[in-house]
C-alpha positions in Angstrom: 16.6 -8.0 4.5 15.2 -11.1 2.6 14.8 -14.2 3.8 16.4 -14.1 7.3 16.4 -11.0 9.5 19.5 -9.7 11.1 17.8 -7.8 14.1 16.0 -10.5 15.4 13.6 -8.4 17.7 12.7 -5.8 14.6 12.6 -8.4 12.7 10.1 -10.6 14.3 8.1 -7.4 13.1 9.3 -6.7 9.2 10.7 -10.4 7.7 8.0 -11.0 5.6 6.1 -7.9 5.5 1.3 -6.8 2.5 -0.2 2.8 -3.0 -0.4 8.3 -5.4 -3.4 10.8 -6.6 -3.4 13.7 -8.7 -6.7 15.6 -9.0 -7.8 18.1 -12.0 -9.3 21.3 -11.6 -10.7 23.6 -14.5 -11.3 27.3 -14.9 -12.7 29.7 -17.7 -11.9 33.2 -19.0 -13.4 36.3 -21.1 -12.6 39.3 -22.9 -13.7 42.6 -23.1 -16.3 43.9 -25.7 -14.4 45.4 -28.8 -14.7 49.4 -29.2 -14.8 51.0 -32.5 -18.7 49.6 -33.3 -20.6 53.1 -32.3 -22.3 53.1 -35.6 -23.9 50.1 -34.8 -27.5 49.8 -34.0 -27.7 46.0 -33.1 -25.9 44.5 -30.1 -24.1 41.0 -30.7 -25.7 38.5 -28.3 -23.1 36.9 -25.9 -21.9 33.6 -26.1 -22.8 30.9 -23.8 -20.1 28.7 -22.5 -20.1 25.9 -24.9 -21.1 22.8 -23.1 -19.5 19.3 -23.7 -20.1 17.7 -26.4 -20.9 14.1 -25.6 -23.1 15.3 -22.4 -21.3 13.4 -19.8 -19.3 15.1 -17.2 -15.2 14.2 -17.5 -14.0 11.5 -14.8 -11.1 12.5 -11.9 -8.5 10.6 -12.1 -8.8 7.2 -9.5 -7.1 7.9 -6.2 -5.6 5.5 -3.4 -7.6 2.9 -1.6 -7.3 2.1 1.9 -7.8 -0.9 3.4 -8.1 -1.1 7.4 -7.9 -4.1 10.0 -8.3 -3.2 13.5 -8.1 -6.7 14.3 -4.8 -7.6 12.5 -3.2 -3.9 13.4 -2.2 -3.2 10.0 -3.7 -0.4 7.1 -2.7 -0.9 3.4 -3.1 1.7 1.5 -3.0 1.0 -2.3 -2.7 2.8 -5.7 -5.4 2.8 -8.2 -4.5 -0.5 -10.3 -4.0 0.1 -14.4 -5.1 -3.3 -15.1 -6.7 -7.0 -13.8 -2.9 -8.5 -13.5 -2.4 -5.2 -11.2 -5.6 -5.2 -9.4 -5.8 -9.3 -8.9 -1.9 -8.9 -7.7 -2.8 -6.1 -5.2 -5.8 -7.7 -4.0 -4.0 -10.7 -2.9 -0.8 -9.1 -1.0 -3.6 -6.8 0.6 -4.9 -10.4 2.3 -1.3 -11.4 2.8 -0.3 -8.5 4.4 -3.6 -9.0 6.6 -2.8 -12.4 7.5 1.1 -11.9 8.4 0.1 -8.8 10.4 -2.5 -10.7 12.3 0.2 -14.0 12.7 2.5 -11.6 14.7 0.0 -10.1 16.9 -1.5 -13.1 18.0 1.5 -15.1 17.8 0.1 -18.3 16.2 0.0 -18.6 12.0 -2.5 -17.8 10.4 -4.6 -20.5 8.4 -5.1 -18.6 5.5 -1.5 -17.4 4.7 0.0 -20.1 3.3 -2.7 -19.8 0.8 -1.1 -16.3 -0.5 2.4 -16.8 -0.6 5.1 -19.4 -1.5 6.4 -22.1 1.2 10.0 -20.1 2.0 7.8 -17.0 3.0 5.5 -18.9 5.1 8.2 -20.3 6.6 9.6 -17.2 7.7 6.9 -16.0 9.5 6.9 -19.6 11.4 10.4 -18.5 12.3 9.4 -15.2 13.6 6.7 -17.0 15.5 8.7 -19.4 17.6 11.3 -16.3 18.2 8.6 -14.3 19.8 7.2 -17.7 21.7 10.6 -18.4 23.2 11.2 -15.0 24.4 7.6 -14.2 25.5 6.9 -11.2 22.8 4.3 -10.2 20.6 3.1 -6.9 18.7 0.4 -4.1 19.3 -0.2 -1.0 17.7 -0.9 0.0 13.7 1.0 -0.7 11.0 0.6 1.1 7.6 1.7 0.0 4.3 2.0 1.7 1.1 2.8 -0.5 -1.9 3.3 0.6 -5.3 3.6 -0.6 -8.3 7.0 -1.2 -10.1 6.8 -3.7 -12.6 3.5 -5.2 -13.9 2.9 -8.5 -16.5 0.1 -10.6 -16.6 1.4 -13.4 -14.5 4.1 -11.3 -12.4 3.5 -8.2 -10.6 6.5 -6.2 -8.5 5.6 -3.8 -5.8 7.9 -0.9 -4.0 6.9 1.7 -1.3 6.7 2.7 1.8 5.9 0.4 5.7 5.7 3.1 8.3 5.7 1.5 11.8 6.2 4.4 13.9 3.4 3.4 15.6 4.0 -0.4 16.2 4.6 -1.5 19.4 6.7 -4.6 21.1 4.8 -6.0 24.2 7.2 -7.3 26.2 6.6 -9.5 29.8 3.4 -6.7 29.6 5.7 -3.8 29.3 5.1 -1.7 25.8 8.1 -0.4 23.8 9.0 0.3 19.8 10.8 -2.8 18.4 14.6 -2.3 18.0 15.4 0.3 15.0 12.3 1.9 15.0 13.4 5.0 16.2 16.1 5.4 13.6 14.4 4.3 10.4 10.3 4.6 11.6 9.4 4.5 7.8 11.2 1.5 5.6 11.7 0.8 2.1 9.6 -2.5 0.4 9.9 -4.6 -2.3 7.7 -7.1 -3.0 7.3 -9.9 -6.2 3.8 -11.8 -6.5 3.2 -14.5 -9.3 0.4 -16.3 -10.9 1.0 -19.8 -11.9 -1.9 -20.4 -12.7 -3.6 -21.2 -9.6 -3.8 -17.5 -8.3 -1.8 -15.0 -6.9 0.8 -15.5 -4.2 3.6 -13.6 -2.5 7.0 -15.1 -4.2 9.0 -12.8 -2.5 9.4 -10.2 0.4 12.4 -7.7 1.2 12.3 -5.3 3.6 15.6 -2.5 4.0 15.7 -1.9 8.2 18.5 0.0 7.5 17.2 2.4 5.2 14.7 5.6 5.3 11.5 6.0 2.7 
C-alpha cells in the first residue's frame, strides 16, 4: 500500500504509518601445574589475571530505544543509530509516527505533522480523517513500531521493519473491534524514505504491505 489504501477501514489505521541488540559476555580459563619439577625447592608464584591495559572497562554494544506515548497510543521502538544522518532521520519519523498516531485517535490533524513529512503524506492522513468522520470511527488501543534501518546517506535515510497492531482497536458507534485484516496479518511489513533538503528531516514516503506477515 502507498499512497491510497485499498481496505478502507484498515487502512484509516496503516496509510501513512513512524529498531536489534547483541550483548557480549567474557569468561577465563587455567591449567594445571606441570609435574616433573620435584627437585625443585622454589615454587613459581601464580600469575594474576592480566588486567586491561588502557584501565577502562570495554563498552556493550548500544541496544534498542523505546519510545512510548500513552496519549497518541503508539510505542516506537528504535535501533541504535550508526551515525547523525541516522539518528537526526530516526528522531524525526519517531515524532511523525507520534503525530499520525495521535491524528487517528483523536480524529482531527495534528498541527505539528505537516512539519515532518511532505504535502502527499499529509494529505493522506487528511483522507483517512474525513473517512473515519463520515462513518463515525476512530482508533484505541497501542500500536508498536519497529523501524530499521536499510539504507543511510547524509541527506536520505530508508527504514524497513516491523508495525505490530494486534493490539489496536476500531471504535465503532462505541462498540470496540480489531480493524479489518488484523486478524490475518496482526504484524506488517514497513518501508519508509525520509529526506533532508536542507531544512530538516521529513517523511518523503510511507508504504505499508496489509497483505503481508513480518
Amino acid at each position: 500500500m502507498s499512497a491510497r489504501p485499498r481496505r478502507p477501514l484498515r487502512a484509516t489505521l496503516l496509510a501513512v504509518c513512524a529498531g536489534v541488540l547483541a550483548l557480549a559476555g567474557c569468561g577465563d580459563s587455567g591449567g594445571e601445574e606441570p609435574t616433573g619439577l620435584g627437585e625443585s625447592t622454589t615454587t613459581a608464584p601464580t600469575a594474576e589475571p592480566s588486567a586491561d591495559p588502557t584501565g577502562t572497562p570495554t563498552d556493550e554494544p548500544a541496544g534498542p530505544t523505546e519510545h512510548a506515548f500513552p496519549d497518541a497510543g503508539v510505542t516506537i521502538v528504535t535501533p541504535p543509530a550508526a551515525g547523525p544522518p541516522e539518528e537526526a532521520a530516526l528522531a524525526a519519523y519517531v515524532e511523525f509516527a507520534r503525530e499520525w498516531r495521535w491524528s487517528l485517535r483523536e480524529v482531527r490533524l495534528s498541527e505539528q505533522l505537516p512539519g515532518l513529512a511532505v504535502a502527499p503524506v499529509v494529505q493522506t492522513v487528511e483522507d483517512s480523517l474525513a473517512y473515519q468522520e463520515e462513518n463515525g470511527i476512530r482508533y484505541g488501543g497501542e500500536m508498536v513500531i519497529s523501524p530499521v534501518v536499510e539504507e543511510a546517506t547524509d541527506n536520505l535515510v530508508v527504514l524497513g521493519g516491523c508495525i505490530d497492531g494486534s493490539a489496536v482497536l476500531l471504535v465503532d458507534d462505541g462498540e470496540e473491534r480489531p480493524p479489518d485484516g488484523v486478524d490475518e496479518h496482526p504484524v506488517i511489513p514497513m518501508r519508509v524514505v525520509l529526506g533532508n533538503d536542507g531544512s530538516g528531516w521529513k517523511v518523503n514516503e510511507n508504504t505499508l504491505d496489509e497483505d503481508a506477515s513480518c
